[in-house]
Every structure is written in structure tokens, then in C-alpha cells.
N, C-alpha and C positions, 0 to 999 in steps of 0.2 A: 491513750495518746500522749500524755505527759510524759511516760517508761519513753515510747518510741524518740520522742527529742533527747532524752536525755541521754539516751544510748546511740542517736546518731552519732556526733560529734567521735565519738569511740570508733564504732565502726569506719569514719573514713579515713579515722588516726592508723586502724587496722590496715586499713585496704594500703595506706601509702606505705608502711611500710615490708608490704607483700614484696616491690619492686626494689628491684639491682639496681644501685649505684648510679650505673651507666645507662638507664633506662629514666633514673630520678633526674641527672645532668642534660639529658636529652630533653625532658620535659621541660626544663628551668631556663632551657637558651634566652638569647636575647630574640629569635626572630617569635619565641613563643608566649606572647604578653598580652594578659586578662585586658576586659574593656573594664575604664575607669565607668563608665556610663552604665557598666551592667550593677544590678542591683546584688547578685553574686561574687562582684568583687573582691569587699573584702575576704567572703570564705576561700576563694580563691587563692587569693593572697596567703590567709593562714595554712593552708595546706602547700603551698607551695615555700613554705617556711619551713616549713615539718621535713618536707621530703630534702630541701638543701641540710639542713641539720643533722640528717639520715645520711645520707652520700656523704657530708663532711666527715661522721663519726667512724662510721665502717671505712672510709679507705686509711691506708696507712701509710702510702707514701708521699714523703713531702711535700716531693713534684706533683704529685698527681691532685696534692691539696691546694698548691698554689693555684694547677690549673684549672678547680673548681671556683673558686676562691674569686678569681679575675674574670669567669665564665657570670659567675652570679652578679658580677659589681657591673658588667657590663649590660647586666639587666635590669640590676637598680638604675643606672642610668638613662635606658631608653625609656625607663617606666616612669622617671619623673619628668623627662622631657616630654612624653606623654600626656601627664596630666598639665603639665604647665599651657599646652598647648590649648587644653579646653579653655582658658580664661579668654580667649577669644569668643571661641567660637561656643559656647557653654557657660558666660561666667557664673552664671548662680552654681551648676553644679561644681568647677575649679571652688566657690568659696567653701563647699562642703567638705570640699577634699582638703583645707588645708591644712588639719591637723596630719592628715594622713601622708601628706606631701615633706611634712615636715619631718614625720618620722622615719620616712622615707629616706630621707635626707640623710638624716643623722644616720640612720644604718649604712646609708651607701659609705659615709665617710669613715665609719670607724671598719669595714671593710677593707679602704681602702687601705688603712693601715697597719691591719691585722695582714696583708698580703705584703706589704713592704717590708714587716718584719718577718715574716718568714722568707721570701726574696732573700734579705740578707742571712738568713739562718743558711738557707739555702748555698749562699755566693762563698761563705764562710768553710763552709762544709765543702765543698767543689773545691777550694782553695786547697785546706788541711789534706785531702785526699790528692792532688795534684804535685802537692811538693812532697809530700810518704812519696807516692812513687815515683817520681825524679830521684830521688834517695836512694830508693832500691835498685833502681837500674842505673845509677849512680856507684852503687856496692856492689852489684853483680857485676858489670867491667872490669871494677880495678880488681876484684878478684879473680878474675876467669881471662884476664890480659897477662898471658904469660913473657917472658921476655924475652929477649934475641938468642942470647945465651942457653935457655932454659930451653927453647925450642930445639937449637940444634944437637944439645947434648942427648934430648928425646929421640930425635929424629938419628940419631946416631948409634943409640943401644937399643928402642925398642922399635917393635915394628907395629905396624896399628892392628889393633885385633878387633874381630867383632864388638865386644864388650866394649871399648874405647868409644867407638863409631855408635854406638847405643845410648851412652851417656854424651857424647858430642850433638845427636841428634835430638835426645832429651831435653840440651840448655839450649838448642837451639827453638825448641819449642816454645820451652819455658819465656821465650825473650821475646816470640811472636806473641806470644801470651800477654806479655804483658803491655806490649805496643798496641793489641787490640784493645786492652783494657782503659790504655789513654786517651785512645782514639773516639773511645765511648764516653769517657770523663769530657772530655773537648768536644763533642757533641752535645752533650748532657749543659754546659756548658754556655755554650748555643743558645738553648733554647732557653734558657737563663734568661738573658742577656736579652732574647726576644720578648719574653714577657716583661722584661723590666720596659723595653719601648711599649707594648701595650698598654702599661700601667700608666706611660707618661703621657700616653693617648687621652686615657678614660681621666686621668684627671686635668688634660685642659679641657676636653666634652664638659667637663663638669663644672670648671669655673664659667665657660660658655653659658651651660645654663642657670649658672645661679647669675649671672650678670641678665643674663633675657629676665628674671624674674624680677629683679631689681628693679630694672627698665618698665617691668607691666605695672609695679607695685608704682611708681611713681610716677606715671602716666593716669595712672587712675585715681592717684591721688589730687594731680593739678587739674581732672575731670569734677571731682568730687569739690575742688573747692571756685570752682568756674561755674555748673549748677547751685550749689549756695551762693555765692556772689548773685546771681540772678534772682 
């Protein structure tokens, strides 16, 4: 019986990492959040720790980290506003949790700033990539802009041959090419911009509930000392 506990813990370290990425990120959502009340919680929790550190590791692109990143903080959020909630309606259990609440805490915050710094890694990079290619297709006009002169002495000796019309249709490509390419950078860009407003979502949510917490912690205090006066 002792083998079998000790080799549980292994086994579900196993099992989570059986699961894809995006199978890990679906599990992690914010609509999908352990009961503080259950007595499985914490294991809960640590496996669901395992498996964002799993999804963060194996993916590789930035974007796709940021939007784990703000996916997860968005969970830390509901989860402490969760537990905050029990010191109503549960305060003995809310007192148990509050080392947990705490830690909670702290992880959500340095979270969030693990994702602000890459945000800007991110904004920085979108940038350096933006003005390369305004450069290049910057380079590729003034070279491929022939001149009034140039044209009509062309147009006067030679005559257009297949080959010409092949290489004409080539840079023409080449130039759609790379307008699709910005077009993607500018989108890319977007969604930027978008997670950066999510971010600035989750961190007033966040002063929201550390100020509710405030509010309960000194509420119960002017309780505690209204029963002693008594």
C-alpha cells in the first residue's frame, strides 16, 4: 500500500503529460475551476499546475505563449475571487484557504507580469519586423521605378518579349507578396493590441478584488473587536 501512494503522484504526473497543448489549455480555462470546498482541491490545483507548465514549455511561439499566459491569469483571477467569496458564506473554510489564497495571489501577479514582458517583447518584435519591410518595399520601388526617359527609349528599341512579361509578372508577385505579408504583420498586430486591453481588464478585476478583500479583512476586524468590547 505504501509502493502504491508513492507511485500515485508519478502516475498522474504521467497521465498529464500524455495530453496536447491544446487539450492542456482547454482544460485550464477560466470557465473550468476546482471547488475550493472539495477536499481534492489542492491535488487539483497541483495537477493543473503541471499541465500549464507542460502547454507553456512545448509551445514555441510567443504569441501563442502570451495567449496561454493571459488564458491562465484569467483563471487565477476567477479562482481567487472564488475563494474570496467563501468568507461569507463559509468563513471558517475561506480561513483555511488563506495561505492558499495568498499564494494564489502572488502567482497571479507575477503572471501578470511575466505576460507584460513578453507583450512588449512581442510589440518590439511586430515593430523591428514592420519597418524591415517598409524598407524593402521601400528599396524595391526606387529600384524597379524606371524613368520617363528610360521608358521611352525601351519602348522605342525594344519590343516586349515573353521573357520580359515573365520577369514583369514575377515582381509583380513578388510585391503582392509582400503586401500580404504586412497585412499579416497588421493583423498580428491586432491581436496585440487586443491582449494588451485584456490585460488591462484582468488587472483592474484584480485590484477590484484585492480591494473586496480589504473591505472583508476590516469588516471583521471592527466585528472582532465589537464582540470583545462586549
Amino acid at each position: 500500500m505504501p509502493k502504491l501512494i508513492s507511485i500515485l503522484p508519478l502516475g498522474l504526473l504521467s497521465l498529464s503529460l500524455v495530453f496536447s497543448p491544446i487539450a492542456l489549455a482547454a482544460d485550464n480555462s477560466a470557465d473550468n475551476l476546482p471547488d475550493p470546498s472539495s477536499k481534492l482541491f489542492g491535488l487539483k490545483q497541483a495537477i493543473s499546475r503541471v499541465s500549464e507548465n507542460f502547454a507553456m514549455f512545448v509551445e514555441r511561439s510567443e504569441e501563442k505563449k502570451a495567449e496561454l499566459e493571459l488564458r491562465y491569469a484569467e483563471r487565477e483571477a476567477r479562482l481567487v475571487e472564488k475563494i474570496e467569496q467563501l468568507s461569507e458564506s463559509k468563513p471558517e473554510l475561506a480561513e483555511k484557504l488563506k495561505q492558499r489564497l495568498a499564494r494564489l495571489q502572488d502567482s497571479h501577479q507575477r503572471r501578470l507580469l511575466r505576460l507584460d514582458q513578453r507583450l512588449d517583447r512581442i510589440g518590439k518584435r511586430q515593430e523591428e519586423i514592420k519597418q524591415n519591410l517598409t524598407e524593402k518595399i521601400e528599396e524595391s520601388n526606387i529600384e524597379t521605378k524606371p524613368s520617363v526617359k528610360a521608358v521611352q527609349t525601351v519602348r522605342s528599341k525594344v519590343t516586349p518579349t515573353p521573357t520580359r512579361i515573365s520577369v514583369s509578372q514575377k515582381m509583380i508577385q513578388e510585391q503582392l507578396k509582400r503586401q500580404e505579408a504586412y497585412r499579416k504583420q497588421m493583423e498580428t498586430q491586432r491581436k496585440v493590441q487586443e491582449a494588451l486591453k485584456r490585460q488591462r481588464q484582468l488587472q483592474e478585476q484584480m485590484k477590484k478584488s484585492q480591494m473586496m478583500s480589504k473591505k472583508y479583512q476590516t469588516e471583521k476586524q471592527n466585528k472582532t473587536g465589537k464582540s470583545r468590547a462586549r
